[in-house]
N, C-alpha and C positions, 0 to 999 in steps of 0.2 A: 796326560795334561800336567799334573804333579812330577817333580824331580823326585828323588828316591827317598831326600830325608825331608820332605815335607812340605818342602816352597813352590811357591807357583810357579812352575818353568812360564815365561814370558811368551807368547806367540811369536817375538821377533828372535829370538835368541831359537826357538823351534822351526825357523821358519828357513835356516841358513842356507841355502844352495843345495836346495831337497831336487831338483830339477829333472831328476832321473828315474820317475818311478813308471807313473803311467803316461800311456802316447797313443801314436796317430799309430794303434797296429790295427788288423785287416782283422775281427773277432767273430767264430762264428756265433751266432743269435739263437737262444732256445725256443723249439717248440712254442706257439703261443697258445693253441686254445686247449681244452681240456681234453681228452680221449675219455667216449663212453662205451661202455660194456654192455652187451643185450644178453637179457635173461634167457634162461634155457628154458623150451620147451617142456613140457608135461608127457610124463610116457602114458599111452593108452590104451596097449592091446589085449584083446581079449584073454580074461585066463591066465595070463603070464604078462603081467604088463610089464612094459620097457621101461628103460629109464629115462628120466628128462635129457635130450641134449644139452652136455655143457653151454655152458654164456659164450660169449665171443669173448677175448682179452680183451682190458684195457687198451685205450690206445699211449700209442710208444712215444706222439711228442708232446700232450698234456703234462704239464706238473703237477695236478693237481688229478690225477683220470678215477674214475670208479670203478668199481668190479659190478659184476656182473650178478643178478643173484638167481640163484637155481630155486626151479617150480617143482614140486613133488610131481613122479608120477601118478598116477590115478588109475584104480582096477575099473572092468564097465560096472555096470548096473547090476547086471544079470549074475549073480553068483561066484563073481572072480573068486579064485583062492590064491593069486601068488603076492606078496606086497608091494608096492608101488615103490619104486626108487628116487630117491630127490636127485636133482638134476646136479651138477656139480657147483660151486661156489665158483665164480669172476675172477678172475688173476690180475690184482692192478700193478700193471707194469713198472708205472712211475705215477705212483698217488698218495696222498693222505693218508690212506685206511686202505684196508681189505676190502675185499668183496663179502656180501653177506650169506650165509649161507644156504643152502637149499633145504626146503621143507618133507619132511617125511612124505609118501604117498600115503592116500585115503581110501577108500570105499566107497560103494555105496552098495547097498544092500547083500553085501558081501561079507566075507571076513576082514576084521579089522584089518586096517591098513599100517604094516610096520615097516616102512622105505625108509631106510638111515639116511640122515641129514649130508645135505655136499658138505664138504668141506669150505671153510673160509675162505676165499685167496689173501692171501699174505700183505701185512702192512708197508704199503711203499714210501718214500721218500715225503718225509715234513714239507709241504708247501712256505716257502719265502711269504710273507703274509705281501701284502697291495701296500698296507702302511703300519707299520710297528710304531708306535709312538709310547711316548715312556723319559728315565732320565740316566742321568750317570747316579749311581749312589757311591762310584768306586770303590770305597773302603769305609770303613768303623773303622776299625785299627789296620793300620797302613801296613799293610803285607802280611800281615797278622791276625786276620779275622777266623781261618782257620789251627787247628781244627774246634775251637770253640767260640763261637760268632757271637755276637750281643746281640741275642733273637728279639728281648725286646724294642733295643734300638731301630732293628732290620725291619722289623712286623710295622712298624708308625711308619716307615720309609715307603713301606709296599704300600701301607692303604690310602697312605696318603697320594701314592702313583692312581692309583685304583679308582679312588673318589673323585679324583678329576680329569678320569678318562685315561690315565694311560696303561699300559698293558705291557709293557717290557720295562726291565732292569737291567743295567749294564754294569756287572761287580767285577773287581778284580782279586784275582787269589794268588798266585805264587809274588806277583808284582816284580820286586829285586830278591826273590828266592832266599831272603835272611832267615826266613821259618819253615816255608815249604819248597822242595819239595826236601833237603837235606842231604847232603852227599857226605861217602865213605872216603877213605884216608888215600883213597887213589882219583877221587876227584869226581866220583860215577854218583851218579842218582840213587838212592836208596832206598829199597824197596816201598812201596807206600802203605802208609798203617792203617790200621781199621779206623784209628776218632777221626783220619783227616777223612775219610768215605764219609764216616759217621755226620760230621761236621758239613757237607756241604751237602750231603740228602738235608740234613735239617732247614737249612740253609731255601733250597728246592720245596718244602713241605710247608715253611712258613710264606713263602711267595704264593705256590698254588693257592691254598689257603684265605689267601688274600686275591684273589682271582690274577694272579700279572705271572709272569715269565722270568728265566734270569737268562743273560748273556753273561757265559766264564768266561772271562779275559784272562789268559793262563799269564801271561806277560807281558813284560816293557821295558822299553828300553831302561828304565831306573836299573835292570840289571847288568847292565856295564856304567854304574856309577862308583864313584869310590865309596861313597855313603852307603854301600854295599858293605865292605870290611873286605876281611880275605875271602867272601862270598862270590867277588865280581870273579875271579879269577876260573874259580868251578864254571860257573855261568858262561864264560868264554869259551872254556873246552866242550860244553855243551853246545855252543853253537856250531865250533869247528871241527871237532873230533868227530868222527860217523863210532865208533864207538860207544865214547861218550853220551852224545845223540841218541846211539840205539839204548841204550843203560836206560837213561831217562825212559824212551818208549815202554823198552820192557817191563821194568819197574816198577811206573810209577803212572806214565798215561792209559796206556791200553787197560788196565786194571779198575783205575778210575771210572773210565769210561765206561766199561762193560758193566761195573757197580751201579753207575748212573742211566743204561740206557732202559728205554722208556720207563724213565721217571718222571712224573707231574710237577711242571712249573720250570723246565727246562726247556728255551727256545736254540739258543746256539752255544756253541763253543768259539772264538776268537784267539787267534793266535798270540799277536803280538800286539800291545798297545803301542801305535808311530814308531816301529822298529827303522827308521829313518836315522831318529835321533842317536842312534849307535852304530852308523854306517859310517863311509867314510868322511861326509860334511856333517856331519849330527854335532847335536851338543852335550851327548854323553861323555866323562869325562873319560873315558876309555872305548874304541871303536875295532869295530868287526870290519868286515867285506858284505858288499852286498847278495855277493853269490853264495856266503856264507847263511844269511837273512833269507835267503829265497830257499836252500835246501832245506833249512829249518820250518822254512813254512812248509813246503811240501811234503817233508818226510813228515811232521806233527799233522798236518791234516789228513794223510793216506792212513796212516794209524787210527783216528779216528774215526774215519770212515769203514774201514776196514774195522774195528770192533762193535760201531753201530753206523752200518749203510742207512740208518733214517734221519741221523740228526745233523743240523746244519751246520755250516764251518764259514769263517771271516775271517779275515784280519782290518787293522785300521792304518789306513794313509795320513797322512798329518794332512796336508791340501792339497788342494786339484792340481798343484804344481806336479805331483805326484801321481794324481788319477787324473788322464782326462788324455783327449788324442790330440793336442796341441804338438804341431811340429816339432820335432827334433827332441821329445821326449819319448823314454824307452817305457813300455808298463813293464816290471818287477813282477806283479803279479795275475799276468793273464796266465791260463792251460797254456798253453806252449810255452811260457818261458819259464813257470815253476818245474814242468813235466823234464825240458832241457835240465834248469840247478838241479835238480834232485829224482830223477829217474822212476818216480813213483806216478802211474797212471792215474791213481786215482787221490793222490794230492792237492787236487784244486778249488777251489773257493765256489761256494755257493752263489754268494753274496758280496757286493762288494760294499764296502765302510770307508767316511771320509771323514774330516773334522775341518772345520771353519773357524777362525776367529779375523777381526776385523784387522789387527796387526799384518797378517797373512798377506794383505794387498786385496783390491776391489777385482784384480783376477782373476781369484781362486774363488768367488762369492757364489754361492748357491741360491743368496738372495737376492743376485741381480740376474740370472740362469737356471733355465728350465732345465732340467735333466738332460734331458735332451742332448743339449749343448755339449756334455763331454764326451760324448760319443760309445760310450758302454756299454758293453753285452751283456752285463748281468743287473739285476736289481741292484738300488744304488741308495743306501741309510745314511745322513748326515750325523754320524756317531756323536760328536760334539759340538756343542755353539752354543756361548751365555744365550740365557733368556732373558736382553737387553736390547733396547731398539738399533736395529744393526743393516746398516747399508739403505736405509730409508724405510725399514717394513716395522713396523712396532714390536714390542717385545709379546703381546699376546697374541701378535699375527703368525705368528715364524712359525709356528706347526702346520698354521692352514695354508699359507704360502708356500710349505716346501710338499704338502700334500697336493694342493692346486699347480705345481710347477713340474709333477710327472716322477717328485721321488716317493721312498719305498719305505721312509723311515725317520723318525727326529726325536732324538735321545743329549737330552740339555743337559751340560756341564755346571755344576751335578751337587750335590745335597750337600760335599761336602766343602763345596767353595761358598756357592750361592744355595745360601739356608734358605727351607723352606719359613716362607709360602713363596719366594721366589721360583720365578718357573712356573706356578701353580696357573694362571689367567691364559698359558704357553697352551699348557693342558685343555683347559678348560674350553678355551676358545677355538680347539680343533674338534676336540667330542663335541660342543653344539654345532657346529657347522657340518662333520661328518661323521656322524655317530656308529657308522662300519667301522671305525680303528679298533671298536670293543671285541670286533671278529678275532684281533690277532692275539694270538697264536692261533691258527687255526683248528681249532678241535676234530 
């Protein structure tokens, strides 16, 4: 939303001949209902008793599927002597959680029963919440927050998300890369150091803490601003050099990541904040390729995926001009055409992230269009939009409206434009109406 040295970039000035992003492609649709797991049987036979048959799997097109949980077997009555074996733990294929584990066997008028416990099934992939609601806090100090964050500023930001219903935060970290990530004298990424981990576990600790989520925005297009310095330049070869590129992964993401997986009060990772605006029509003051954009995304999200297969990945579209299956526009970021830029299978987005402002045009409006309307295969968050009456819906309606119109998600631009209590009635007025948003993240 912000340009790299601190001004409001303009929604018309963002909004310049983006026309290229998302379109009318043919997307396949996930799975919709949950996959459940059946418990396994109890072993019963005489004298030697068997072990529980394992649970059934999870099922394979649920997001959200369960494991299964294993039943101790049981010796008879009559004088068993062998122990009862617990039946095995659920394997959730594609879920939440693990399956929970199986109970020792018992006796009964026998010798104690010692049947070791199934084993867990394994934690599967974080559920996409129904509705994330929450704000922008972007930044305390603009690109700069790491590795030593102003916890007390961050911790009033969280609860004040918290207290009026919302439940995610959307921060940004490396931004225009003046601080983080740091590159050596041949232009590569530099390893990453312990206080920047340090710095955004805390970061993570003081959110949970505060009951809410954080969204890493690792980037933006502010990194091909000149207000970068001689920084934009490294930033460029990052984009384009597969090198380069891999340097950073090795470095400095994968590391991070693996530091940060399953840690408390982390919801997603996010690529690039409107990596549009540094394409070839953007209004970063220095421009990339788009195909250069799309590798970057896919190679950055396989890496992460690939260090923690549980946790979520986005990026953010500036408008629908960008996301949505209107004619004669290309989507940037569907599976097949990240998978084409950048050759990584498992590169592609969870989730998909949009941003609104009324500049934009009554086209790209989310407030006059049900979800629906853009034709999208994946869950779909309205990443940005003042909480201002905008396209005829009141400024305290705009959460339940974009809840009540089939999207996934509404994260208001943000603490540090529109000071609180603005925003606040945004919140408020979604948790009384639909008090399920406190679900997300889903525990």
């Amino acid at each position: 939303m912000f340009g790299m040295d601190g001004f409001l970039t303009t929604p018309a000035r963002r909004s310049a001949s983006l026309s290229v992003l998302f379109g009318a492609l043919a997307l396949t649709g996930c799975g919709a209902s949950d996959g459940t797991a059946s418990p396994g049987s109890a072993g019963a036979s005489a004298g030697n008793p068997s072990a529980g048959a394992a649970p059934v799997a999870a099922g394979m097109g649920g997001m959200n599927a369960t494991g299964g949980t294993g039943v101790g077997g049981t010796t008879p009555s009559a004088g068993g002597s062998g122990p009862g074996l617990a039946g095995a733990g659920g394997v959730a294929t594609v879920g939440a959680g693990g399956a929970v584990a199986g109970a020792g066997g018992s006796t009964v008028n026998g010798d104690a029963g010692g049947g070791t416990a199934g084993a867990a099934g394994g934690g599967g992939k974080t559920a996409v919440c129904n509705f994330a609601s929450g704000l922008n806090v972007a930044w305390v100090s603009f690109a700069n927050d790491i590795p030593s964050p102003d916890l007390p500023t961050f911790k009033t930001i969280f609860k004040n998300n918290y207290d009026a219903g919302g439940r995610v935060v959307r921060w940004w970290f490396h931004t225009n890369g003046t601080h983080t990530p740091g590159y050596d004298g041949d232009g590569k990424a530099l390893a990453i150091q312990q206080s920047h981990i340090d710095g955004v576990k805390a970061l993570l600790q003081a959110a949970d803490d505060a009951g809410v989520a954080l969204v890493i925005s690792l980037w933006s297009f502010d990194m091909l601003h000149t207000s970068a310095g001689a920084t934009y330049t490294n930033n460029q070869a990052l984009l384009e050099k597969d090198e380069n590129r891999q340097a950073y992964i090795d470095r400095y993401l994968t590391p991070l990541v693996t530091a940060l997986k399953g840690t408390k009060g982390l919801y997603a990772y996010e690529i690039f904040n409107e990596p549009e605006g540094m394409g070839p029509n953007g209004w970063a003051d220095h421009r990339t390729t788009l195909a250069a954009i799309q590798k970057t995304v896919n190679w950055f999200t396989a890496a992460i995926h690939t260090a923690d297969p549980n946790v979520l990945v986005t990026t953010s579209a500036q408008t629908f001009d960008t996301c949505s299956k209107i004619s004669g526009k290309t989507n940037l970021y569907s599976d097949d055409a990240l998978r084409t830029a950048g050759g990584k299978q498992n590169g592609t987005l969870d989730f998909y992230q949009v941003h609104y402002y009324e500049s934009n045009g009554i086209s790209n409006s989310a407030f006059q269009h049900p979800a629906s309307y853009w034709g999208l295969d994946k869950k779909l968050v309205m990443g940005e939009f003042y909480p201002d009456d905008t396209d005829g819906v009141a400024a305290k309606d705009l959460g339940k409206y974009l809840y009540e119109n089939g999207y996934n998600g509404a994260w208001y631009w943000s603490t540090t434009d529109r000071k609180w209590p603005l925003g606040q009635s945004t919140l408020q007025t979604l948790y009384a109406a639909h008090a399920d948003v406190a679900n997300c993240p889903i525990k």
